[in-house]
FIVO-478580 format. One record per atom (N, C-alpha, C): x, y, z; residue in one letter. Coordinates in steps of 0.001 Angstrom, whole numbers, padded with zeros to 6 digits, always signed. Last residue first. Layout:
residues N
XYZA
...
This chain:
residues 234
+003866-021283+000475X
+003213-021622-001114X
+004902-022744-001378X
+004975-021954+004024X
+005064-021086+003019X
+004426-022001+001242X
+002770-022920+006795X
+004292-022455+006342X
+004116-021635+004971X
-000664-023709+005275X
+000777-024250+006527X
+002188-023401+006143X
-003884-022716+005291X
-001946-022179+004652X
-001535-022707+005986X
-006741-023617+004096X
-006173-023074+005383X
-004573-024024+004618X
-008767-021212+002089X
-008276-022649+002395X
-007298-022241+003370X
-011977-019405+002711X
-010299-019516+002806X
-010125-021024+002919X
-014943-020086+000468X
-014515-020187+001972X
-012580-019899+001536X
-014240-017441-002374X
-015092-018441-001774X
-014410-018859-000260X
-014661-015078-004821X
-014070-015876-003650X
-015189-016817-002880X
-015620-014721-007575X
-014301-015395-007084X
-014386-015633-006039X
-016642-011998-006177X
-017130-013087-007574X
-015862-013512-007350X
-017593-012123-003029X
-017602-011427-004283X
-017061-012306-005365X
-016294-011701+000723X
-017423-012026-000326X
-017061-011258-001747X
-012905-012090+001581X
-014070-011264+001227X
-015048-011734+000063X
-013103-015656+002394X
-012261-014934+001821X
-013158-013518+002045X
-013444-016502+006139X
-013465-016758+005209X
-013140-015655+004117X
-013214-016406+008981X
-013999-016982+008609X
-013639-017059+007305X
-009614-015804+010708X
-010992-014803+009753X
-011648-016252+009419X
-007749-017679+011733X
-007701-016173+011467X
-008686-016335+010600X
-007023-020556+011954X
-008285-019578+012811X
-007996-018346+012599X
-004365-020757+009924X
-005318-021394+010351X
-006131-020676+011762X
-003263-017179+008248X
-003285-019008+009058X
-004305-019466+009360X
-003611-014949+006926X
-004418-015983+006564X
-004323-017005+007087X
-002357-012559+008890X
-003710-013001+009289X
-004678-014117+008537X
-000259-012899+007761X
-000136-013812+008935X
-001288-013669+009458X
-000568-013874+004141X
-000172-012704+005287X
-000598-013152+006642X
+002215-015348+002542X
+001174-015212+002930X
+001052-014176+003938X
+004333-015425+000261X
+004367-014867+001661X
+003186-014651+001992X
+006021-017808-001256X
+005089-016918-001411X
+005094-016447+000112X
+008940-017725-003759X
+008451-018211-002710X
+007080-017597-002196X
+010045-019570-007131X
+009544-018346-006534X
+009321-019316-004825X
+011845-021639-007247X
+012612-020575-008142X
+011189-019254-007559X
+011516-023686-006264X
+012854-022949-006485X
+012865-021524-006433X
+009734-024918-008725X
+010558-025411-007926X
+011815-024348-007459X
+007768-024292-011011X
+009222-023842-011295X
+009840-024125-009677X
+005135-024996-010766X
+006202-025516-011920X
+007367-025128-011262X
+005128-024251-008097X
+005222-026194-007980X
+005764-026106-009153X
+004656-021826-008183X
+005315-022235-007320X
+005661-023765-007496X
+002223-021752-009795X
+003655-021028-010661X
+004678-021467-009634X
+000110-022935-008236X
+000814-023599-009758X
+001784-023245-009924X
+000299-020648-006259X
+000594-022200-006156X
+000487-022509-007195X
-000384-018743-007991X
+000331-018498-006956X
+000859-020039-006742X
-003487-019654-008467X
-002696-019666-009376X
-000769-019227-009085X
-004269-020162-005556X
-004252-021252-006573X
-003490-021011-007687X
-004910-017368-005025X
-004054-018544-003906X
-003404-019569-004971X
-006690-016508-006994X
-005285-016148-006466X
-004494-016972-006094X
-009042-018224-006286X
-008142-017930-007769X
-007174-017611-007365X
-009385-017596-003404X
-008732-018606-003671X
-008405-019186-005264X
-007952-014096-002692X
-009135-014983-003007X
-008333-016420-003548X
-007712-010339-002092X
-007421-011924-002092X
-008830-012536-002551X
-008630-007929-001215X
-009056-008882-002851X
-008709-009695-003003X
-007413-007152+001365X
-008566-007169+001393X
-009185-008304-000317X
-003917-008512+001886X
-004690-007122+001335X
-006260-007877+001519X
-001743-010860+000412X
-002455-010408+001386X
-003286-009354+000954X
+000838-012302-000894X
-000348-012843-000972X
-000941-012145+000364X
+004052-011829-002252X
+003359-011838-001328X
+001466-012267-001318X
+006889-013536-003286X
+005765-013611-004082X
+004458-012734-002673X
+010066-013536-003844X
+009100-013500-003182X
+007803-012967-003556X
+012322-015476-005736X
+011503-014213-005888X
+010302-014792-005329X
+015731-016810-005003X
+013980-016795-005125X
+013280-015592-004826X
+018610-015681-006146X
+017670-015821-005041X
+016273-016095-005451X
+020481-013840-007959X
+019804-015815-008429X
+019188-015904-007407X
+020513-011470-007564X
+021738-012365-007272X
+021122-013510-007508X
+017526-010186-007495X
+018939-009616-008383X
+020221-010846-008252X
+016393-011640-005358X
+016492-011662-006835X
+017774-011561-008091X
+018783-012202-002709X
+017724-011947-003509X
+017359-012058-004585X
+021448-012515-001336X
+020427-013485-001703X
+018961-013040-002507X
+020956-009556+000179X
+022053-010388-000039X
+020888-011876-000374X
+019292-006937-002164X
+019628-007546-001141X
+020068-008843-000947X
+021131-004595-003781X
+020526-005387-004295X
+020614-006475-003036X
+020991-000699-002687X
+021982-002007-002929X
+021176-003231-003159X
+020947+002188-002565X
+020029+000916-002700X
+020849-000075-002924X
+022513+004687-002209X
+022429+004126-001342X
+021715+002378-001409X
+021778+005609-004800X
+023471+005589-004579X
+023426+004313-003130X
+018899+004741-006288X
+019646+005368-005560X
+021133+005065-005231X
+018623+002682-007860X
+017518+003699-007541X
+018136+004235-007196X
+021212+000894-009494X
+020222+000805-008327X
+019727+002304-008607X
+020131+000243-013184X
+021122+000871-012522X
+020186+000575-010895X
+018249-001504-014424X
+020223-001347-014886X
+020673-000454-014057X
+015945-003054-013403X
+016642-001821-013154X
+018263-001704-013290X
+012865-004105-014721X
+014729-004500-014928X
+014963-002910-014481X
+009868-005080-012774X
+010230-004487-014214X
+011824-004306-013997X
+007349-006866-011444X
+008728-006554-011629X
+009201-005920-012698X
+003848-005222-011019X
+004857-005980-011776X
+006235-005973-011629X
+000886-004056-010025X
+002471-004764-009013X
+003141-005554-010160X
-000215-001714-011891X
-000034-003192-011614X
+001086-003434-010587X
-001772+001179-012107X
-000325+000508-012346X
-000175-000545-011174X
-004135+002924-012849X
-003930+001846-013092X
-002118+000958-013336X
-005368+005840-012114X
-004222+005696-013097X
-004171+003856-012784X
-008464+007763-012412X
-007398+006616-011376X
-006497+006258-012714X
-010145+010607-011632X
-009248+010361-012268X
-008441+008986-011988X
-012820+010635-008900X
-012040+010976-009413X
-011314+009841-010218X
-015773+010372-007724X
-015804+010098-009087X
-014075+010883-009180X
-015952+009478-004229X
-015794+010603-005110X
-015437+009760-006719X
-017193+006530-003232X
-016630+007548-003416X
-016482+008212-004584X
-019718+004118-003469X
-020001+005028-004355X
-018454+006376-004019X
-018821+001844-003182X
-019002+002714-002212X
-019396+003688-002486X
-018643+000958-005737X
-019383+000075-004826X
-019947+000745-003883X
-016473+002004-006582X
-017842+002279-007231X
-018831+001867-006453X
-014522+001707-004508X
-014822+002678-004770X
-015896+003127-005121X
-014646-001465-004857X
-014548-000990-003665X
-015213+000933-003822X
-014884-002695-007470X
-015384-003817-006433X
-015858-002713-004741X
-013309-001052-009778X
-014624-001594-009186X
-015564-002007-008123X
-011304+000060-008174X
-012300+000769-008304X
-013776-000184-008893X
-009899-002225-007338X
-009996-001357-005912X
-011430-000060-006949X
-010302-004080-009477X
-011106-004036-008471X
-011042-003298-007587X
-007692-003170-011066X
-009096-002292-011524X
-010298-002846-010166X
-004944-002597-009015X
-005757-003370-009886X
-007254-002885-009975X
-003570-000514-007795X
-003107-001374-008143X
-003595-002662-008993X
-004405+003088-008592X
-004253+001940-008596X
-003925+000749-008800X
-003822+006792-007682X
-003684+005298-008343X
-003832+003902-007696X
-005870+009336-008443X
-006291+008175-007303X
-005511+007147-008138X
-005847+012640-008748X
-005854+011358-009073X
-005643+009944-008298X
-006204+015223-007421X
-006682+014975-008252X
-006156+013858-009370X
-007960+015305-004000X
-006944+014869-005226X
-007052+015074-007021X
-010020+016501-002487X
-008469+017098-002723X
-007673+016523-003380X
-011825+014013-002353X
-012166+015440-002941X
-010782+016220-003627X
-010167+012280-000566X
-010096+012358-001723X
-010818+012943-002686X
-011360+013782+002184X
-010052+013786+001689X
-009454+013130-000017X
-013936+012810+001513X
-013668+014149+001796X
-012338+014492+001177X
-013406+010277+001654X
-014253+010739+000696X
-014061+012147+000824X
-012424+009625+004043X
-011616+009259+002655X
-012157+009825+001617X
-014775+010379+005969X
-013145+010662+006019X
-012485+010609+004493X
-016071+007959+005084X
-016659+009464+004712X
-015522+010226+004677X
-015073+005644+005552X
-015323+005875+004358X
-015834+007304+003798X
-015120+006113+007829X
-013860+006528+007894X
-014019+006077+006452X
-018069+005872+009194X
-017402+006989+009158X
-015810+007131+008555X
-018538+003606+008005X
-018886+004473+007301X
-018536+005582+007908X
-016994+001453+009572X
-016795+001472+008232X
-017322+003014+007789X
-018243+002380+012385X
-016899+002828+011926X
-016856+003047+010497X
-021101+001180+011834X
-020768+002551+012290X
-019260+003309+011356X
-020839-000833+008553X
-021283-000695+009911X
-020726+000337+010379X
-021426-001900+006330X
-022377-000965+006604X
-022094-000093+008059X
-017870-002986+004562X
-019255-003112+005397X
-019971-001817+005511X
-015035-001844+005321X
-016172-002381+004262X
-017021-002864+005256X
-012718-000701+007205X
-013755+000382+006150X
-014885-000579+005347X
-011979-002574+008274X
-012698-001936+009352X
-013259-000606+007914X
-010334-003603+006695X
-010997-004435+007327X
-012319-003483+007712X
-008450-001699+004703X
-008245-001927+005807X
-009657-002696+006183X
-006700-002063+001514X
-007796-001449+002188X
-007947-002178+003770X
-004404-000892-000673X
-004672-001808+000234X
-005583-001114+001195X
-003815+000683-002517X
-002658-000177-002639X
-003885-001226-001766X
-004275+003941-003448X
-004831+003138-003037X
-004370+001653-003532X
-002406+007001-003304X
-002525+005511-004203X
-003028+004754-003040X
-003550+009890-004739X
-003609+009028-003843X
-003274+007695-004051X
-002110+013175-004495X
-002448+012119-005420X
-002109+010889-004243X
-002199+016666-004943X
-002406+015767-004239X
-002903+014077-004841X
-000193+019384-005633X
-001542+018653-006314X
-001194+017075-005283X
+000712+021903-003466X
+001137+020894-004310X
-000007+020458-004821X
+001349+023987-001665X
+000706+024249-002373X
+001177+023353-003877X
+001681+023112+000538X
+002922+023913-000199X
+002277+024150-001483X
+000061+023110+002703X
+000880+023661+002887X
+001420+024614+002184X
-001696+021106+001036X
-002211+022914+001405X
-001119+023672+001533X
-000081+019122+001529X
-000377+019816-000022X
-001163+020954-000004X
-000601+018701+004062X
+001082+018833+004152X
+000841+019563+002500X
-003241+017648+004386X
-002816+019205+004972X
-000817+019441+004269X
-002589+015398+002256X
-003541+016472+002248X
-003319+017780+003108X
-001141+014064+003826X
-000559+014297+002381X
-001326+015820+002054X
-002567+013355+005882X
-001204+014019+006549X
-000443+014389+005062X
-004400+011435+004615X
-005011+012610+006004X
-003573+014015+005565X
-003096+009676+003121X
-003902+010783+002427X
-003989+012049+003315X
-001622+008220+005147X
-000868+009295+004560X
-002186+010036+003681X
-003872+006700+006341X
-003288+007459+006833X
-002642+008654+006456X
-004728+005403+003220X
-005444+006553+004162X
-004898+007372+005233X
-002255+004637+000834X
-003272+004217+001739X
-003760+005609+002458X
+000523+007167+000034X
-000110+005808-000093X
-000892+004963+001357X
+000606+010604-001816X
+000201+009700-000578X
-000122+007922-000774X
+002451+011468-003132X
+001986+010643-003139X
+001642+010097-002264X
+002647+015372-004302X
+002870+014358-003264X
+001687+013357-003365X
+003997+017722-006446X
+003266+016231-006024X
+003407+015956-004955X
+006236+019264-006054X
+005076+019983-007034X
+004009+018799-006781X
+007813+020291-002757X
+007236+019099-003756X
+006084+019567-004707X
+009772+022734-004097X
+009036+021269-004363X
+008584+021220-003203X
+012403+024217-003964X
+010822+024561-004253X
+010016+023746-004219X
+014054+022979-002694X
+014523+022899-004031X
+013055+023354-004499X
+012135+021699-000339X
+013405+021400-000483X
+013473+021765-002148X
+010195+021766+002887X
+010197+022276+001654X
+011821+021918+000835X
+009990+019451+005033X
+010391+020834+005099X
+010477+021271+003581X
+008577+017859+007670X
+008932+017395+006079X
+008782+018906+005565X
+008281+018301+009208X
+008894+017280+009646X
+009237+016975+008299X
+006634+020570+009458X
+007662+021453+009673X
+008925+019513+009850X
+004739+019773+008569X
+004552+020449+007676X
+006517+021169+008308X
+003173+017712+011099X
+004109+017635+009202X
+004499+018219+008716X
+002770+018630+013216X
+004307+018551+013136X
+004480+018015+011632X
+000071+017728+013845X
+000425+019446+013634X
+001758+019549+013411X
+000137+014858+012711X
-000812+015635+012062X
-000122+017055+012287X
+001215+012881+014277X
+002099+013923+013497X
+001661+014903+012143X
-000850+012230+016093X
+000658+012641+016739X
+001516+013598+015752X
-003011+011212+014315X
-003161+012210+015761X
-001641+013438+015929X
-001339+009118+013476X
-001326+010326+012582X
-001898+011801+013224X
-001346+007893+015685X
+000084+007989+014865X
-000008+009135+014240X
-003835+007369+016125X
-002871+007756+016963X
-001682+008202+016403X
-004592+005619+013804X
-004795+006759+013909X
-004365+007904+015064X
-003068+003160+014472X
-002724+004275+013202X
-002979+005675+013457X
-004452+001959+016527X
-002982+003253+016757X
-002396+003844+015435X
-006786+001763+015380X
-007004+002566+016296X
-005237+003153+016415X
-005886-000215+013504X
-006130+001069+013079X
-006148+001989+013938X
-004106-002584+012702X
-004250-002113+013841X
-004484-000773+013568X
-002499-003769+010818X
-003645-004153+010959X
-004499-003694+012364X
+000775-003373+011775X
+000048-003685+010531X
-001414-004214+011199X
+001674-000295+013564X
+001468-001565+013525X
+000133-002120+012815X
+003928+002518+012943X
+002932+001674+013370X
+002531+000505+013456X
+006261+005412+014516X
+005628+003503+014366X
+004277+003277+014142X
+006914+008078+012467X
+006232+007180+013701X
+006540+005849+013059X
+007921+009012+009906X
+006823+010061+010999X
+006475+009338+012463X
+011038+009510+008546X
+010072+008768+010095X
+009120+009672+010817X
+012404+010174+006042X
+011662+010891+007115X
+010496+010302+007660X
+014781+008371+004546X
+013687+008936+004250X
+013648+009790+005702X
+017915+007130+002915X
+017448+008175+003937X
+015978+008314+003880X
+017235+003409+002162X
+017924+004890+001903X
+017260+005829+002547X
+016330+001276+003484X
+017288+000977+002600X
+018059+002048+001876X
+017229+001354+006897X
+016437+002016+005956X
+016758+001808+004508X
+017320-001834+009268X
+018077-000739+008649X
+017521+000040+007405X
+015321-002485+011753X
+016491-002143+011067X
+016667-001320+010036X
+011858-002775+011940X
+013017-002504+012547X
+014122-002885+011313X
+008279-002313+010770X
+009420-002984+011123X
+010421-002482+011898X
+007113+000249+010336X
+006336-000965+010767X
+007200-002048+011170X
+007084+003895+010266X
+007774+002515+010215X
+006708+001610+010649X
+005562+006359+007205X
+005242+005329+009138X
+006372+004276+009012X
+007034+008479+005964X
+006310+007656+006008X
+006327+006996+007483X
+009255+009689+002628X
+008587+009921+004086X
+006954+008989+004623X
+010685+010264+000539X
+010276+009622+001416X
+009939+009988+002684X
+011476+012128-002843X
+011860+012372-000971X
+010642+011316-000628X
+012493+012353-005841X
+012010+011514-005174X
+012332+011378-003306X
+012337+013114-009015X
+013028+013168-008191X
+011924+013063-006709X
+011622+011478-012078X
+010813+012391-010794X
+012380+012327-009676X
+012261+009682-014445X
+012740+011501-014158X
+012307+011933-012713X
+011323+007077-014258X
+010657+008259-015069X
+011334+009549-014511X
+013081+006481-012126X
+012869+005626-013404X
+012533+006774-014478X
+011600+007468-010208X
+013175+007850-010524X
+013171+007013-011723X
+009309+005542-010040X
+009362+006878-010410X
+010635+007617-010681X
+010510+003103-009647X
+009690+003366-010814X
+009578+004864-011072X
Protein backbone atom coordinates (compact mmCIF):
# COMPACT_ATOMS: atom_id res chain seq x y z
CA UNK A 1 0.00 0.00 0.00
CA UNK A 2 2.56 2.37 0.64
CA UNK A 3 4.84 1.65 -2.49
CA UNK A 4 1.52 1.90 -4.00
CA UNK A 5 1.49 5.60 -3.07
CA UNK A 6 5.19 6.54 -4.11
CA UNK A 7 6.87 5.93 -0.55
CA UNK A 8 9.84 4.08 -0.82
CA UNK A 9 9.92 1.52 1.70
CA UNK A 10 12.81 -0.30 4.29
CA UNK A 11 11.52 -3.04 6.86
CA UNK A 12 12.50 -3.75 9.80
CA UNK A 13 10.99 -5.60 12.68
CA UNK A 14 10.64 -8.68 15.27
CA UNK A 15 10.35 -12.29 13.73
CA UNK A 16 7.58 -14.52 15.08
CA UNK A 17 7.69 -17.36 12.70
CA UNK A 18 10.38 -19.25 10.62
CA UNK A 19 11.31 -19.47 6.95
CA UNK A 20 11.63 -17.67 4.31
CA UNK A 21 11.36 -13.49 4.19
CA UNK A 22 9.12 -12.57 1.51
CA UNK A 23 11.76 -9.64 0.74
CA UNK A 24 15.02 -8.33 2.43
CA UNK A 25 14.10 -6.52 5.70
CA UNK A 26 16.21 -6.05 9.09
CA UNK A 27 15.69 -8.69 12.03
CA UNK A 28 15.70 -7.05 15.25
CA UNK A 29 14.93 -10.46 17.18
CA UNK A 30 12.44 -13.21 17.92
CA UNK A 31 9.42 -12.87 19.47
CA UNK A 32 6.59 -14.69 20.62
CA UNK A 33 2.80 -13.86 19.96
CA UNK A 34 1.11 -13.01 23.19
CA UNK A 35 3.90 -13.04 25.44
CA UNK A 36 4.91 -9.61 26.65
CA UNK A 37 7.39 -10.11 29.28
CA UNK A 38 9.88 -11.46 26.30
CA UNK A 39 8.72 -8.74 24.07
CA UNK A 40 9.97 -6.60 26.26
CA UNK A 41 13.22 -8.44 26.51
CA UNK A 42 13.49 -8.19 22.89
CA UNK A 43 13.25 -4.64 22.81
CA UNK A 44 15.57 -4.47 26.22
CA UNK A 45 18.07 -6.23 23.69
CA UNK A 46 17.79 -3.97 20.69
CA UNK A 47 16.93 -0.78 22.29
CA UNK A 48 21.04 0.51 22.34
CA UNK A 49 21.81 -1.34 18.86
CA UNK A 50 18.87 0.42 16.70
CA UNK A 51 20.20 3.14 15.57
CA UNK A 52 23.37 1.46 14.24
CA UNK A 53 20.94 -1.95 13.06
CA UNK A 54 19.04 0.22 10.96
CA UNK A 55 21.55 2.67 9.34
CA UNK A 56 20.56 5.80 7.55
CA UNK A 57 20.13 5.20 3.67
CA UNK A 58 19.69 7.92 0.76
CA UNK A 59 19.13 10.66 3.70
CA UNK A 60 15.97 9.09 4.97
CA UNK A 61 14.00 7.90 6.70
CA UNK A 62 11.86 11.30 6.59
CA UNK A 63 8.99 8.76 8.50
CA UNK A 64 9.04 5.95 10.35
CA UNK A 65 6.10 3.60 11.00
CA UNK A 66 6.10 2.11 13.90
CA UNK A 67 3.49 -0.81 14.29
CA UNK A 68 2.02 -1.79 17.86
CA UNK A 69 4.09 -0.73 21.13
CA UNK A 70 7.16 -2.50 20.96
CA UNK A 71 8.23 -0.80 17.74
CA UNK A 72 6.77 2.69 19.03
CA UNK A 73 9.58 2.30 22.08
CA UNK A 74 12.53 1.49 19.35
CA UNK A 75 10.67 3.90 16.42
CA UNK A 76 10.84 6.68 18.85
CA UNK A 77 14.61 6.72 19.94
CA UNK A 78 15.58 5.43 16.28
CA UNK A 79 13.30 9.15 15.09
CA UNK A 80 15.50 11.21 17.53
CA UNK A 81 18.19 9.67 15.90
CA UNK A 82 17.53 10.88 12.46
CA UNK A 83 15.59 13.26 13.01
CA UNK A 84 12.32 11.86 11.41
CA UNK A 85 8.45 12.51 12.34
CA UNK A 86 7.20 9.57 14.13
CA UNK A 87 3.95 7.71 13.34
CA UNK A 88 2.15 5.04 15.08
CA UNK A 89 -0.07 2.35 13.86
CA UNK A 90 -2.09 0.88 16.32
CA UNK A 91 -3.27 -2.55 14.65
CA UNK A 92 -3.68 -4.61 17.90
CA UNK A 93 -3.69 -4.30 21.58
CA UNK A 94 -2.19 -6.61 24.03
CA UNK A 95 -4.31 -8.21 27.06
CA UNK A 96 -2.14 -6.98 29.71
CA UNK A 97 -2.76 -3.04 28.80
CA UNK A 98 -6.81 -2.94 29.57
CA UNK A 99 -8.03 -2.93 32.70
CA UNK A 100 -7.19 -0.91 36.03
CA UNK A 101 -4.67 -3.10 37.07
CA UNK A 102 -0.82 -2.41 38.15
CA UNK A 103 0.84 -3.50 34.81
CA UNK A 104 -2.14 -2.32 32.52
CA UNK A 105 -1.44 1.16 33.80
CA UNK A 106 2.02 1.27 33.77
CA UNK A 107 2.52 0.32 30.14
CA UNK A 108 -0.56 2.51 29.25
CA UNK A 109 1.59 5.36 30.68
CA UNK A 110 4.69 4.07 28.63
CA UNK A 111 2.48 4.47 25.38
CA UNK A 112 1.29 7.70 26.44
CA UNK A 113 4.57 9.23 26.74
CA UNK A 114 5.81 7.64 23.72
CA UNK A 115 2.88 8.66 21.72
CA UNK A 116 3.47 12.36 22.81
CA UNK A 117 6.37 11.97 20.00
CA UNK A 118 4.05 11.28 17.22
CA UNK A 119 2.55 13.05 15.25
CA UNK A 120 -0.11 10.65 13.96
CA UNK A 121 -1.56 7.53 15.22
CA UNK A 122 -3.04 5.10 12.39
CA UNK A 123 -5.80 3.09 12.58
CA UNK A 124 -7.39 0.04 11.78
CA UNK A 125 -10.93 0.69 12.85
CA UNK A 126 -12.53 3.71 14.65
CA UNK A 127 -12.92 1.46 17.99
CA UNK A 128 -9.11 1.40 18.68
CA UNK A 129 -9.95 5.22 19.25
CA UNK A 130 -13.12 4.97 20.53
CA UNK A 131 -13.48 2.07 22.66
CA UNK A 132 -9.57 2.10 23.70
CA UNK A 133 -7.71 5.46 23.42
CA UNK A 134 -10.68 7.80 24.44
CA UNK A 135 -11.56 5.42 27.00
CA UNK A 136 -8.07 5.59 28.31
CA UNK A 137 -8.06 8.88 27.97
CA UNK A 138 -4.30 8.80 25.87
CA UNK A 139 -2.73 11.64 24.32
CA UNK A 140 -5.32 13.63 22.00
CA UNK A 141 -3.25 12.99 18.79
CA UNK A 142 -4.07 13.16 14.83
CA UNK A 143 -5.42 9.26 13.70
CA UNK A 144 -5.66 8.40 10.08
CA UNK A 145 -8.25 5.56 9.70
CA UNK A 146 -7.21 2.77 7.15
CA UNK A 147 -9.29 -0.39 7.19
CA UNK A 148 -7.86 -4.01 6.60
CA UNK A 149 -9.23 -4.16 3.01
CA UNK A 150 -7.88 -6.16 -0.07
CA UNK A 151 -7.22 -3.75 -2.71
CA UNK A 152 -5.68 -5.08 -6.79
CA UNK A 153 -1.96 -4.98 -7.21
CA UNK A 154 -1.05 -5.01 -11.11
CA UNK A 155 2.23 -5.19 -10.39
CA UNK A 156 4.14 -7.37 -7.22
CA UNK A 157 5.46 -4.74 -4.46
CA UNK A 158 8.67 -5.56 -4.97
CA UNK A 159 11.03 -7.46 -7.51
CA UNK A 160 11.36 -10.01 -4.84
CA UNK A 161 7.29 -10.54 -3.80
CA UNK A 162 5.94 -13.23 -5.63
CA UNK A 163 2.16 -14.25 -5.37
CA UNK A 164 2.01 -17.29 -2.89
CA UNK A 165 1.67 -20.89 -4.34
CA UNK A 166 -2.15 -21.47 -4.10
CA UNK A 167 -3.24 -18.26 -2.89
CA UNK A 168 -5.44 -15.62 -3.80
CA UNK A 169 -3.80 -14.20 -6.61
CA UNK A 170 -3.91 -17.89 -8.35
CA UNK A 171 -7.83 -18.89 -7.58
CA UNK A 172 -6.86 -20.07 -3.88
CA UNK A 173 -9.20 -19.28 -0.97
CA UNK A 174 -8.87 -16.04 0.71
CA UNK A 175 -7.89 -16.21 4.26
CA UNK A 176 -9.92 -14.46 6.44
CA UNK A 177 -8.17 -13.90 10.07
CA UNK A 178 -10.28 -13.38 13.25
CA UNK A 179 -8.15 -12.24 16.43
CA UNK A 180 -6.83 -9.02 18.34
CA UNK A 181 -8.51 -7.58 21.53
CA UNK A 182 -12.31 -6.09 19.40
CA UNK A 183 -13.32 -9.32 18.39
CA UNK A 184 -16.74 -10.28 19.14
CA UNK A 185 -19.49 -12.60 18.28
CA UNK A 186 -21.06 -9.93 15.45
CA UNK A 187 -17.83 -10.55 13.95
CA UNK A 188 -17.56 -14.24 14.34
CA UNK A 189 -21.05 -14.50 12.85
CA UNK A 190 -20.82 -12.32 10.02
CA UNK A 191 -17.33 -14.10 9.01
CA UNK A 192 -19.39 -17.30 9.12
CA UNK A 193 -22.30 -16.24 6.79
CA UNK A 194 -19.76 -14.99 4.06
CA UNK A 195 -18.02 -18.46 4.60
CA UNK A 196 -21.22 -20.84 4.14
CA UNK A 197 -22.53 -18.41 1.08
CA UNK A 198 -19.69 -18.77 -0.95
CA UNK A 199 -18.33 -22.39 -0.14
CA UNK A 200 -14.79 -22.39 -1.08
CA UNK A 201 -14.15 -19.64 -1.75
CA UNK A 202 -13.00 -17.82 1.76
CA UNK A 203 -11.24 -19.56 4.88
CA UNK A 204 -11.05 -18.11 8.42
CA UNK A 205 -8.19 -18.20 10.87
CA UNK A 206 -9.11 -17.95 14.19
CA UNK A 207 -6.60 -17.05 16.75
CA UNK A 208 -5.33 -20.01 18.79
CA UNK A 209 -6.10 -18.25 21.93
CA UNK A 210 -10.04 -18.48 20.81
CA UNK A 211 -10.29 -22.53 21.22
CA UNK A 212 -12.13 -24.19 23.54
CA UNK A 213 -10.75 -23.21 27.45
CA UNK A 214 -8.85 -20.24 26.32
CA UNK A 215 -10.27 -16.98 28.06
CA UNK A 216 -13.75 -16.67 29.76
CA UNK A 217 -15.26 -14.71 27.36
CA UNK A 218 -15.35 -11.89 24.48
CA UNK A 219 -13.88 -8.24 25.75
CA UNK A 220 -16.74 -6.56 27.55
CA UNK A 221 -18.61 -3.72 25.42
CA UNK A 222 -21.42 -3.13 23.07
CA UNK A 223 -21.55 -6.15 20.96
CA UNK A 224 -19.86 -8.61 22.74
CA UNK A 225 -21.07 -11.14 24.57
CA UNK A 226 -19.95 -14.81 26.20
CA UNK A 227 -17.19 -16.47 23.28
CA UNK A 228 -18.75 -19.23 21.28
CA UNK A 229 -16.47 -22.11 21.28
CA UNK A 230 -14.42 -22.69 17.45
CA UNK A 231 -13.65 -26.32 16.25
CA UNK A 232 -10.97 -26.30 13.35
CA UNK A 233 -11.52 -23.67 10.85
CA UNK A 234 -15.02 -20.89 9.93
Amino acid sequence: MLRQGGAQVRVAGFRRGQGALPEPATVLGQTSNGRMIQRVRAIAEAWPRIARLVPPQDGGPEVILARNLEMLALGARLARARGARLVYELLDIHGMMLGQGMPARILRRVEAGLMARTSLVVLSSPAFQTRYLRHFKQPDVPVLLVENKPFARPVPSSPQAVPAPGGAEQGGPLIVGWFGMLRCRWSLQVLDQVTRAQPGRFRGHPARASGPGRHGGFPRGRGCQSRPVLHGRL
